[in-house]
MDAnalysis code that builds the backbone (N, CA, C; Angstrom):
import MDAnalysis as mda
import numpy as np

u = mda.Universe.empty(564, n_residues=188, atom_resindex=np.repeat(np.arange(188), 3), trajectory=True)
u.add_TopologyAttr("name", ["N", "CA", "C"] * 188)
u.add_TopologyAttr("resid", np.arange(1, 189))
u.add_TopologyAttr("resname", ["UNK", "UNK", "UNK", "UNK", "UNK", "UNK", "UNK", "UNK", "UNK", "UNK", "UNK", "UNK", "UNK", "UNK", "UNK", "UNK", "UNK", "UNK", "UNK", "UNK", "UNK", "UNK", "UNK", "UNK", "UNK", "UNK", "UNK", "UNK", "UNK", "UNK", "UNK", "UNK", "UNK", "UNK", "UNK", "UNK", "UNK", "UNK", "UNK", "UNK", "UNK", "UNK", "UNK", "UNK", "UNK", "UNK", "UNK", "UNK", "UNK", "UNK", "UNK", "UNK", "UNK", "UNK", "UNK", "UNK", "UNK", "UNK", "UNK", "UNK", "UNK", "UNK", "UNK", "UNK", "UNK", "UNK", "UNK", "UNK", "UNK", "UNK", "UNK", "UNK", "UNK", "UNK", "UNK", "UNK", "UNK", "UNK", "UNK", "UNK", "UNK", "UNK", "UNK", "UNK", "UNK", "UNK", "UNK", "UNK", "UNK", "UNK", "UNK", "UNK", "UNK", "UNK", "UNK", "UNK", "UNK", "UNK", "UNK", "UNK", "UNK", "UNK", "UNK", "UNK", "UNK", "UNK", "UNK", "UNK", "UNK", "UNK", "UNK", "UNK", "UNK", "UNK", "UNK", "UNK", "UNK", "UNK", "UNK", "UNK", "UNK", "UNK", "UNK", "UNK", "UNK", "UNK", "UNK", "UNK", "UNK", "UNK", "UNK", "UNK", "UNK", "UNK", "UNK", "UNK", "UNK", "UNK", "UNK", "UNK", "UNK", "UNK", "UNK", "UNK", "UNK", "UNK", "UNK", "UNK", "UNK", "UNK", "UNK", "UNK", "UNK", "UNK", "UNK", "UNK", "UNK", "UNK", "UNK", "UNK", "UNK", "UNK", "UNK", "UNK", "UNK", "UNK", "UNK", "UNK", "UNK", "UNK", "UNK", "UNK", "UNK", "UNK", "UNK", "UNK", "UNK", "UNK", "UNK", "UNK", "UNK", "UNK", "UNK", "UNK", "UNK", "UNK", "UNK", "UNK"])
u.atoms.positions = np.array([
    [91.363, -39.230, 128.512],
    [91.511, -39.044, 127.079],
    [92.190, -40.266, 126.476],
    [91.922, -40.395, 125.066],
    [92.467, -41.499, 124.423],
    [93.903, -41.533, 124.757],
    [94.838, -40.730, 124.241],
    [96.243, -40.576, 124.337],
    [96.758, -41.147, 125.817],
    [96.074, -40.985, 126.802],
    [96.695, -41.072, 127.969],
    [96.794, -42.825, 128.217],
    [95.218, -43.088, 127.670],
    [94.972, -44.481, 127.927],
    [96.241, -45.167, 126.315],
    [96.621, -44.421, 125.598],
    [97.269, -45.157, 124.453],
    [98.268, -45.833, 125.296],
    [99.073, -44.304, 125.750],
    [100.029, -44.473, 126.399],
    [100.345, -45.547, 127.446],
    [99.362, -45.660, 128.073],
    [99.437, -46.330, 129.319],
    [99.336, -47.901, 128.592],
    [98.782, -48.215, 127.032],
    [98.547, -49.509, 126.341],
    [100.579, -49.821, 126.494],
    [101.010, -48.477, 126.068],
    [102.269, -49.187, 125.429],
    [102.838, -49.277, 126.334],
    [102.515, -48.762, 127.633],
    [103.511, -49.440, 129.254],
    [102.860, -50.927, 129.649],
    [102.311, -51.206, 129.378],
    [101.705, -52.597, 129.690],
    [102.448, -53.916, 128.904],
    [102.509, -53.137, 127.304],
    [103.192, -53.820, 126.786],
    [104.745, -54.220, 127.409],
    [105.376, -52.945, 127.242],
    [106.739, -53.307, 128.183],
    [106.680, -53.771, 129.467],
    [105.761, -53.886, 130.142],
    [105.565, -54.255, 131.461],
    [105.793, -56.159, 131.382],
    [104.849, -56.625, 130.233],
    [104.588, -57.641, 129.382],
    [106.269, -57.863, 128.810],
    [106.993, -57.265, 128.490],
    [108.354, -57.433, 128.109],
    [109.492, -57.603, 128.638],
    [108.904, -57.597, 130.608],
    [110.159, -57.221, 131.899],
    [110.871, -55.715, 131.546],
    [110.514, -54.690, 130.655],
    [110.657, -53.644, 130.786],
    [110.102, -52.529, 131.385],
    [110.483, -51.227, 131.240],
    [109.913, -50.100, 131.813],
    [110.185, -49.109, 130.498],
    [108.829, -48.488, 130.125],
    [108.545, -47.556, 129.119],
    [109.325, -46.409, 129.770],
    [110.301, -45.927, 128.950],
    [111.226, -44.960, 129.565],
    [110.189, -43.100, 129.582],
    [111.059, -42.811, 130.093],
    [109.985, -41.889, 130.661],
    [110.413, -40.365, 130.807],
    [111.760, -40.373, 129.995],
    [112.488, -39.391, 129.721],
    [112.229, -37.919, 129.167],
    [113.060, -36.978, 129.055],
    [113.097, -35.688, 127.996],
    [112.158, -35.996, 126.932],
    [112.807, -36.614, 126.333],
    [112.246, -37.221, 125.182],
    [110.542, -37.102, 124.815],
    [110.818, -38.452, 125.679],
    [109.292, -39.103, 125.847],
    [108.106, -37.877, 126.391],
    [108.307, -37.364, 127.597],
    [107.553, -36.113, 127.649],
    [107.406, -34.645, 126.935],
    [108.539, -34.589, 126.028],
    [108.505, -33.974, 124.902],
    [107.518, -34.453, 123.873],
    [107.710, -35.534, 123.718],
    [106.710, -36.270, 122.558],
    [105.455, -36.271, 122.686],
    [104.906, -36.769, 124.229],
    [103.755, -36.773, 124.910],
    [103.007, -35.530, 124.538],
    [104.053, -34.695, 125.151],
    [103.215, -33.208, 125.686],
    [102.826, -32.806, 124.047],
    [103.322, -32.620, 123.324],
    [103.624, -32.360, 121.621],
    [102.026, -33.157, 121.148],
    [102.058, -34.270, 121.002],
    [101.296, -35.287, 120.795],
    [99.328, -34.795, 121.264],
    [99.744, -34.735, 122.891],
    [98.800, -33.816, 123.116],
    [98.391, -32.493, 123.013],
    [99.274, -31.630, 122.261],
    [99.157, -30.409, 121.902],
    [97.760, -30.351, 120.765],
    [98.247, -31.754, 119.854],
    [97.847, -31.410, 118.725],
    [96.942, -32.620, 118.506],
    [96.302, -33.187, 119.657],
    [95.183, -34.181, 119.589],
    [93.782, -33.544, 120.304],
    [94.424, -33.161, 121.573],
    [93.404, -32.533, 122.819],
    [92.154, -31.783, 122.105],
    [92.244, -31.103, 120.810],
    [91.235, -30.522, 120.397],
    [90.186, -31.281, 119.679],
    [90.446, -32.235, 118.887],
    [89.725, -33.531, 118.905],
    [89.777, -34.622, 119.373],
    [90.348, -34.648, 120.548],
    [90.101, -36.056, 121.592],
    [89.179, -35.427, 122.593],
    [88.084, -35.382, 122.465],
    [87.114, -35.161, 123.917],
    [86.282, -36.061, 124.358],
    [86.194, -36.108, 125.856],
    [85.097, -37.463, 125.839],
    [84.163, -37.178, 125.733],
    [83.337, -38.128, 125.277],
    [82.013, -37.725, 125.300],
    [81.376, -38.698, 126.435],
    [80.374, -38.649, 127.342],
    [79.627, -39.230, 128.179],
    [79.107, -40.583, 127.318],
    [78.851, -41.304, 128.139],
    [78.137, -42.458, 127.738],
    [76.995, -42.277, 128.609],
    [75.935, -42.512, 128.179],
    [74.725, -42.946, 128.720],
    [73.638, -44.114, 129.347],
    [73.279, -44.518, 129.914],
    [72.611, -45.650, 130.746],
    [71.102, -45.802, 129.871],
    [71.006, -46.849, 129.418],
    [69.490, -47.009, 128.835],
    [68.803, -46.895, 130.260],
    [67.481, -46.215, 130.462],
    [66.641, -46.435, 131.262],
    [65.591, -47.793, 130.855],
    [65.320, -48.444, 131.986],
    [64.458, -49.709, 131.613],
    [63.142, -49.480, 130.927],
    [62.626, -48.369, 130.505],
    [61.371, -47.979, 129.862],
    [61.911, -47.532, 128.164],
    [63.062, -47.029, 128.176],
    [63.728, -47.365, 126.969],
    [64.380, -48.891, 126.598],
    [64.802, -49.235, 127.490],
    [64.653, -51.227, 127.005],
    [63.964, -51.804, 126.948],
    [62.732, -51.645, 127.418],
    [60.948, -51.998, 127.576],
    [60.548, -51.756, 126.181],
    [60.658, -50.921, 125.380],
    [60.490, -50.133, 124.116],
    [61.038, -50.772, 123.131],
    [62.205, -50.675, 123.058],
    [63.381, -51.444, 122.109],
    [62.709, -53.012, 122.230],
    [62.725, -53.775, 123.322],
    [63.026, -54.838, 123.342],
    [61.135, -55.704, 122.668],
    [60.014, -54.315, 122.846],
    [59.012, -54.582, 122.192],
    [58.932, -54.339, 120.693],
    [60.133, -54.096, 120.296],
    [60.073, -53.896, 119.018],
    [60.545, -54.830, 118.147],
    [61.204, -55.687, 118.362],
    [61.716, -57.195, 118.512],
    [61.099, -58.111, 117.873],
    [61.352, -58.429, 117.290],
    [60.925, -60.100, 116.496],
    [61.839, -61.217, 117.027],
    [61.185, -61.633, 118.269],
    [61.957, -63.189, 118.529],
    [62.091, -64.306, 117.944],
    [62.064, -64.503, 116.710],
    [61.709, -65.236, 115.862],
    [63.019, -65.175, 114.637],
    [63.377, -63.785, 114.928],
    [64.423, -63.382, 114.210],
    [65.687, -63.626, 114.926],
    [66.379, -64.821, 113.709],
    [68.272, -64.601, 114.817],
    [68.828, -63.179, 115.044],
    [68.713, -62.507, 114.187],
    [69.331, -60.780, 114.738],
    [68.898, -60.286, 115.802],
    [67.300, -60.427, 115.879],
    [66.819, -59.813, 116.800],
    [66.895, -60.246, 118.287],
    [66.904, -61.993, 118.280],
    [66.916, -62.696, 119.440],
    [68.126, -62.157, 120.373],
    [69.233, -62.507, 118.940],
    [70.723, -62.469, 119.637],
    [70.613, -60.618, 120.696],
    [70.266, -60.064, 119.715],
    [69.846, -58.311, 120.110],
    [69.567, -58.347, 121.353],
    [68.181, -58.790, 121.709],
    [67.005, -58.938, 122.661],
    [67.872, -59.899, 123.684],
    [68.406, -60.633, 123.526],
    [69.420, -61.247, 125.062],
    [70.508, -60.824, 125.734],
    [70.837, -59.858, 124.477],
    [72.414, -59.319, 124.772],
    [71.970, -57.973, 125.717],
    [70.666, -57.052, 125.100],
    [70.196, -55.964, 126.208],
    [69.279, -56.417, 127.134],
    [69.147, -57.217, 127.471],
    [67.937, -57.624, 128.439],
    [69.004, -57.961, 129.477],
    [69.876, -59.170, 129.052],
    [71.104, -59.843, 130.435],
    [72.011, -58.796, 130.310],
    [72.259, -57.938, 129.434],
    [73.355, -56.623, 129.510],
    [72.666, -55.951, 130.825],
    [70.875, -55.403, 130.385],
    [70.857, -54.127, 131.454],
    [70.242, -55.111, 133.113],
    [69.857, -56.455, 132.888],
    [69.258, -56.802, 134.348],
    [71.008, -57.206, 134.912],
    [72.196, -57.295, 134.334],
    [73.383, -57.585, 134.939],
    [74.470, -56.801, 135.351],
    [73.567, -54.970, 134.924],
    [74.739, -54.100, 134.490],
    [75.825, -54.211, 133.672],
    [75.999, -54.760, 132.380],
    [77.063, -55.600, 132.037],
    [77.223, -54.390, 130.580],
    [78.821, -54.094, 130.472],
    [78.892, -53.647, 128.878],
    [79.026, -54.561, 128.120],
    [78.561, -53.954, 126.997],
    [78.978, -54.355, 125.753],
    [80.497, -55.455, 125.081],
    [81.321, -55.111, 125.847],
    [82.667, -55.844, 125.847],
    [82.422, -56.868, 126.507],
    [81.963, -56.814, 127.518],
    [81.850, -58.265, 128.330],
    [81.648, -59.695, 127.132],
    [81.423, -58.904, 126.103],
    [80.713, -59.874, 125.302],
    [81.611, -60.463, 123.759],
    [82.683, -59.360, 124.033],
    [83.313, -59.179, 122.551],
    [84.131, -60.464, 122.219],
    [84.127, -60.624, 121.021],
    [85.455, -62.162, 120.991],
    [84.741, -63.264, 121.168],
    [83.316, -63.428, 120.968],
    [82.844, -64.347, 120.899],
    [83.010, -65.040, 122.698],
    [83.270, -64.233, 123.637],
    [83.545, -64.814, 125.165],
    [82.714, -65.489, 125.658],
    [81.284, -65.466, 125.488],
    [80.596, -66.602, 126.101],
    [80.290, -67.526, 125.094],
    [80.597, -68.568, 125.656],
    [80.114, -69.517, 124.869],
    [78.813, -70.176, 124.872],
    [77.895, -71.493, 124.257],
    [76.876, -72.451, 125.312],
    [77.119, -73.254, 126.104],
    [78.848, -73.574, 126.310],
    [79.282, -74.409, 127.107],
    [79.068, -73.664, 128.740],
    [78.879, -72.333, 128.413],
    [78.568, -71.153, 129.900],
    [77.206, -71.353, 130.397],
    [76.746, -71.846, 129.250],
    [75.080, -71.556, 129.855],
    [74.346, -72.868, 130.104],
    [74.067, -73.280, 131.272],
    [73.155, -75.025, 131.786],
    [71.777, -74.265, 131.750],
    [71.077, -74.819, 131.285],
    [69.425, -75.084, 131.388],
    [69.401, -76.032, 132.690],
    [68.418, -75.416, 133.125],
    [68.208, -76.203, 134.629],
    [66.488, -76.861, 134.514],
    [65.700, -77.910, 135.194],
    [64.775, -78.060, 134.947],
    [63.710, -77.591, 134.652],
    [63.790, -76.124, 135.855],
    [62.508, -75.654, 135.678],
    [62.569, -74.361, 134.537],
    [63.271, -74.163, 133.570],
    [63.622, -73.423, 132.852],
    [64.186, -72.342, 132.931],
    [64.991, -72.363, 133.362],
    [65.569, -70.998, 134.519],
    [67.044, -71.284, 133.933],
    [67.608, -70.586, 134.044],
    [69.214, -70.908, 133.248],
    [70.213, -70.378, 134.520],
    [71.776, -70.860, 134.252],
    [72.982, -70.464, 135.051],
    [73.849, -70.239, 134.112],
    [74.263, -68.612, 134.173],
    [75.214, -68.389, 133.265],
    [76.535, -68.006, 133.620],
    [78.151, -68.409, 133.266],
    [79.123, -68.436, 133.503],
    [79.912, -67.096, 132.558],
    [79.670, -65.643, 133.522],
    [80.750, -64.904, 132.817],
    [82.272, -65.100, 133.002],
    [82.765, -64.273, 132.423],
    [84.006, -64.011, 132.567],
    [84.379, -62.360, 132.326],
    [84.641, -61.489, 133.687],
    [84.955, -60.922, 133.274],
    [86.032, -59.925, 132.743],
    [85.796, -58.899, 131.905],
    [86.963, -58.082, 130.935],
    [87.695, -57.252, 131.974],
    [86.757, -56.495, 132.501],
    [87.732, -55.063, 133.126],
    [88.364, -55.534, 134.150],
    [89.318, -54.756, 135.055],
    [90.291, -54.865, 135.889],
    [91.718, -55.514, 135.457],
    [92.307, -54.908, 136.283],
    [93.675, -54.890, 135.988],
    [94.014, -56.793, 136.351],
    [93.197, -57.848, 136.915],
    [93.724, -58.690, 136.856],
    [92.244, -59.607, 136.879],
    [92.453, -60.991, 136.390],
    [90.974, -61.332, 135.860],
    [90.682, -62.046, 137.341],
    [89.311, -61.771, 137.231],
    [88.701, -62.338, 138.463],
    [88.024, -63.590, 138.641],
    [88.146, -64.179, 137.727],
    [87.832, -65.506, 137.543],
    [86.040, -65.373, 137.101],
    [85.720, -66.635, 136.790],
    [84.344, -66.318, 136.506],
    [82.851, -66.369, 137.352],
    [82.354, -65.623, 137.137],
    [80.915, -65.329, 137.608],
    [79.777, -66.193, 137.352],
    [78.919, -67.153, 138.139],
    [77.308, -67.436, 138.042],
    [76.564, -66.486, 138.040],
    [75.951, -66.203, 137.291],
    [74.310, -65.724, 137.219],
    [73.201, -66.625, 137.005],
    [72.305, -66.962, 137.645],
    [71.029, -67.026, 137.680],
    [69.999, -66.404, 136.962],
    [69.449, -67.012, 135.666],
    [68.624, -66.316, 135.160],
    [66.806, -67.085, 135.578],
    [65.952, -66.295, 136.066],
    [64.637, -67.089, 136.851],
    [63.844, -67.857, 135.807],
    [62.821, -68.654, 135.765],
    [62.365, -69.135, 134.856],
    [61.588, -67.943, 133.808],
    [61.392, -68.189, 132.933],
    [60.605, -67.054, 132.580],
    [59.403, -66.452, 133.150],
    [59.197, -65.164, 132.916],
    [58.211, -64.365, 133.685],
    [57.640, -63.622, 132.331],
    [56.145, -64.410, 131.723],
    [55.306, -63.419, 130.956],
    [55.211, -62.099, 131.116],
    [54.929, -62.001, 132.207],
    [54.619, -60.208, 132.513],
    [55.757, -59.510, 132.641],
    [57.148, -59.802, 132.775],
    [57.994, -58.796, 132.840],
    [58.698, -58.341, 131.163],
    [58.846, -57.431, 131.486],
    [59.115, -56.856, 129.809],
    [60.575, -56.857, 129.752],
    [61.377, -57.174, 130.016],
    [62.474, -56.907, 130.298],
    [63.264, -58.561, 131.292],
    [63.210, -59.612, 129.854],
    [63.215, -61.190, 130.001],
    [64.211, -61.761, 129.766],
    [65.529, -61.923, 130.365],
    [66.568, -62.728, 129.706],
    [66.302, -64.437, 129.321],
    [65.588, -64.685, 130.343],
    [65.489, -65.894, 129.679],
    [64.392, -66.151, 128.836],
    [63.464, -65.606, 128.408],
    [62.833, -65.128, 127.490],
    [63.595, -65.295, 126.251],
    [64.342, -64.273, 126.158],
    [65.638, -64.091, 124.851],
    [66.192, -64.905, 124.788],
    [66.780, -65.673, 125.633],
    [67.693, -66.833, 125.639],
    [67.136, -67.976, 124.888],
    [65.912, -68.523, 125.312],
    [65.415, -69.068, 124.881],
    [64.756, -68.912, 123.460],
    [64.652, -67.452, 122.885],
    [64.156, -66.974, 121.382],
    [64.993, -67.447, 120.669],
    [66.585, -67.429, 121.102],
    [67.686, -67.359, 120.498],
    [68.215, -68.761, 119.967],
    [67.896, -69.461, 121.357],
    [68.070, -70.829, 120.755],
    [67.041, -71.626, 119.792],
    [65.681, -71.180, 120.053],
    [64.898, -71.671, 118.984],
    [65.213, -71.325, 117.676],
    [66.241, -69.997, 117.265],
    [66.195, -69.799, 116.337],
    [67.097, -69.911, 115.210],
    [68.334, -70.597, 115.972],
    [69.615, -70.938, 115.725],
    [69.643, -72.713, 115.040],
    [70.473, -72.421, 113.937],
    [70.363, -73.661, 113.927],
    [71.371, -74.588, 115.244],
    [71.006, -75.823, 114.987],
    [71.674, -76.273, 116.123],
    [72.952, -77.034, 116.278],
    [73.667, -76.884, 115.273],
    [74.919, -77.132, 114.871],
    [76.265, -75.821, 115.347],
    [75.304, -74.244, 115.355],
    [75.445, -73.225, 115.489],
    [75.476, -73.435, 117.270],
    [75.134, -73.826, 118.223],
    [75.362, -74.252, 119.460],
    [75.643, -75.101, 119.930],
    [77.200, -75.802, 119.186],
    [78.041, -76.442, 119.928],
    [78.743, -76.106, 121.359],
    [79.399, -76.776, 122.301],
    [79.263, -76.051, 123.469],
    [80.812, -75.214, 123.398],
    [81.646, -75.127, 122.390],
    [82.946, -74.367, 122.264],
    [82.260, -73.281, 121.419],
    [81.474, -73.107, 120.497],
    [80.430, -72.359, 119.855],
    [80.401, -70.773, 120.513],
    [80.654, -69.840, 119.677],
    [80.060, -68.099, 120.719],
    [78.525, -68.303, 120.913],
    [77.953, -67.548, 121.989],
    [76.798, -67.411, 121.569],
    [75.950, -65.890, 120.980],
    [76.938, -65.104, 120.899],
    [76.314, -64.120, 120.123],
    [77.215, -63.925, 118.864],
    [76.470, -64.279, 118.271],
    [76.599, -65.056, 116.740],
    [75.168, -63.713, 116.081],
    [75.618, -63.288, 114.887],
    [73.979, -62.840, 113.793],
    [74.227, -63.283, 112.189],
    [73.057, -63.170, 111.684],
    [73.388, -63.284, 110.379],
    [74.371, -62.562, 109.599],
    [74.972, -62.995, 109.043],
    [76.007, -61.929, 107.998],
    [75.219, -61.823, 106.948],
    [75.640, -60.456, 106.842],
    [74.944, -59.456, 105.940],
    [75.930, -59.558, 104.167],
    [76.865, -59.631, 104.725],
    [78.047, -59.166, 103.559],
    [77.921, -61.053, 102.510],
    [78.601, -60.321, 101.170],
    [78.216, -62.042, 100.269],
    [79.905, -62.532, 100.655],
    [79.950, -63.533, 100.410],
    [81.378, -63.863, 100.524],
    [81.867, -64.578, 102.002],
    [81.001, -64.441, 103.350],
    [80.870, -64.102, 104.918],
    [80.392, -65.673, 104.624],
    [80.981, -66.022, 106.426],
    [80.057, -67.240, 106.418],
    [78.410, -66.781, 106.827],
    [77.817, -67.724, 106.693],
    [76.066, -67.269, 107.189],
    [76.255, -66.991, 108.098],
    [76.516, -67.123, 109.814],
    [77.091, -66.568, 111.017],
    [78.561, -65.663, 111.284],
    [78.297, -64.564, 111.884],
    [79.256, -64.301, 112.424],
    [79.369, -63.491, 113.639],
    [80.449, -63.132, 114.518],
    [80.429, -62.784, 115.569],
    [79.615, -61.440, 115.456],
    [78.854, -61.336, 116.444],
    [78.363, -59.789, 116.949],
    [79.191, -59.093, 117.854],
    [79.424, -58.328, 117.294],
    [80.710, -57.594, 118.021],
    [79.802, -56.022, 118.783],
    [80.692, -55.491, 119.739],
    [79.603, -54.264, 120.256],
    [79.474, -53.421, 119.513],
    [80.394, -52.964, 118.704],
    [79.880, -51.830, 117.626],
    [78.550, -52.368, 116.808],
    [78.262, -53.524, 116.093],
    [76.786, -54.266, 115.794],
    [75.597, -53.816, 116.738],
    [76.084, -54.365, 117.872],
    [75.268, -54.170, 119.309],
    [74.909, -52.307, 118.892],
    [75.927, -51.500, 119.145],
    [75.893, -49.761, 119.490],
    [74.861, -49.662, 118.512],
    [75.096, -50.141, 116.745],
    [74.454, -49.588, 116.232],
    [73.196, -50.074, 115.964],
    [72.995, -51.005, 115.985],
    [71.845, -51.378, 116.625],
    [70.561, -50.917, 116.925],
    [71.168, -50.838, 118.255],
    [70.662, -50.230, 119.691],
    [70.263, -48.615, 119.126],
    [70.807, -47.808, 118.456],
    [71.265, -46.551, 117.829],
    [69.646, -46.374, 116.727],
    [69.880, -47.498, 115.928],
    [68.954, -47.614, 114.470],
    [67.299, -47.959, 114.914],
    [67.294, -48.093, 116.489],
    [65.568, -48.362, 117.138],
    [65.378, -47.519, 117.495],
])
């Protein structure tokens, strides 16, 4: 439940402080209280796994041609061939300085990843040259994405999931964050 994981945010913090989140009368008074009167609307709900015939679908629905869509179409294609969430991605974390083009058009990409309690330094992936017949193409997307970007927009300190901003006032780019991604993904 949320509360538990709150909780456990604000021991990290003190952990982060050379302290210890006290753990007293008090505090389990507060807790237990807290959860009295959350537990009925804090429930989890399951998350679900796209099946690849539902990303097959989505990802034919796609205009590669389009920066929204490209950025879209790379983020679920290397999301579901890498198992990778949505966060992996947040904060603008990969950059193009992550990603080498190799000759035969085949790419190497440098994650970094989010979860675990201590970072594991970063990851190669191998993306193959492109493959017409497979429906389900990261470097496919990768490559939509960069055709469609301007190229000032892929400097190598640069995010690479970047979409158009919608809002007036916004610069023309801005980060795609996973809630963009959820809803998205949600609105196909």
């Amino acid at each position: 439940h949320s509360l538990d994981s709150f909780f456990s945010a604000i021991s990290a913090v003190y952990k982060e402080m050379g302290k210890e989140l006290p753990r007293d009368d008090s505090f389990q008074a507060t807790k237990k209280g807290l959860k009295r009167a959350f537990v009925p609307i804090d429930e989890v709900r399951r998350a679900f796994p796209i099946s690849l015939a539902q990303a097959q679908r989505v990802l034919a629905s796609l205009d590669p041609r389009s920066p929204e869509d490209a950025v879209f179409g790379f983020w679920l294609s290397f999301s579901l061939v890498w198992a990778l969430r949505p966060d992996c991605w947040k904060q603008g974390r990969l950059k193009w300085c992550d990603i080498e083009c190799k000759p035969d058009r085949s790419f190497a990409v440098r994650l970094f990843a989010y979860k675990g309690s201590t970072h594991h330094g970063p990851a190669v992936r191998q993306l193959p040259p492109m493959d017409p017949s497979s429906k389900v193409d990261p470097s496919f997307w990768l490559a939509s994405l960069m055709l469609s970007l301007p190229s000032e927009l892929m400097a190598p300190q640069k995010a690479v999931f970047i979409r158009p901003a919608r809002a007036k006032g916004h610069p023309s780019y801005v980060l795609a964050d996973p809630t963009w991604f959820t809803a998205k993904l949600r609105s196909i």
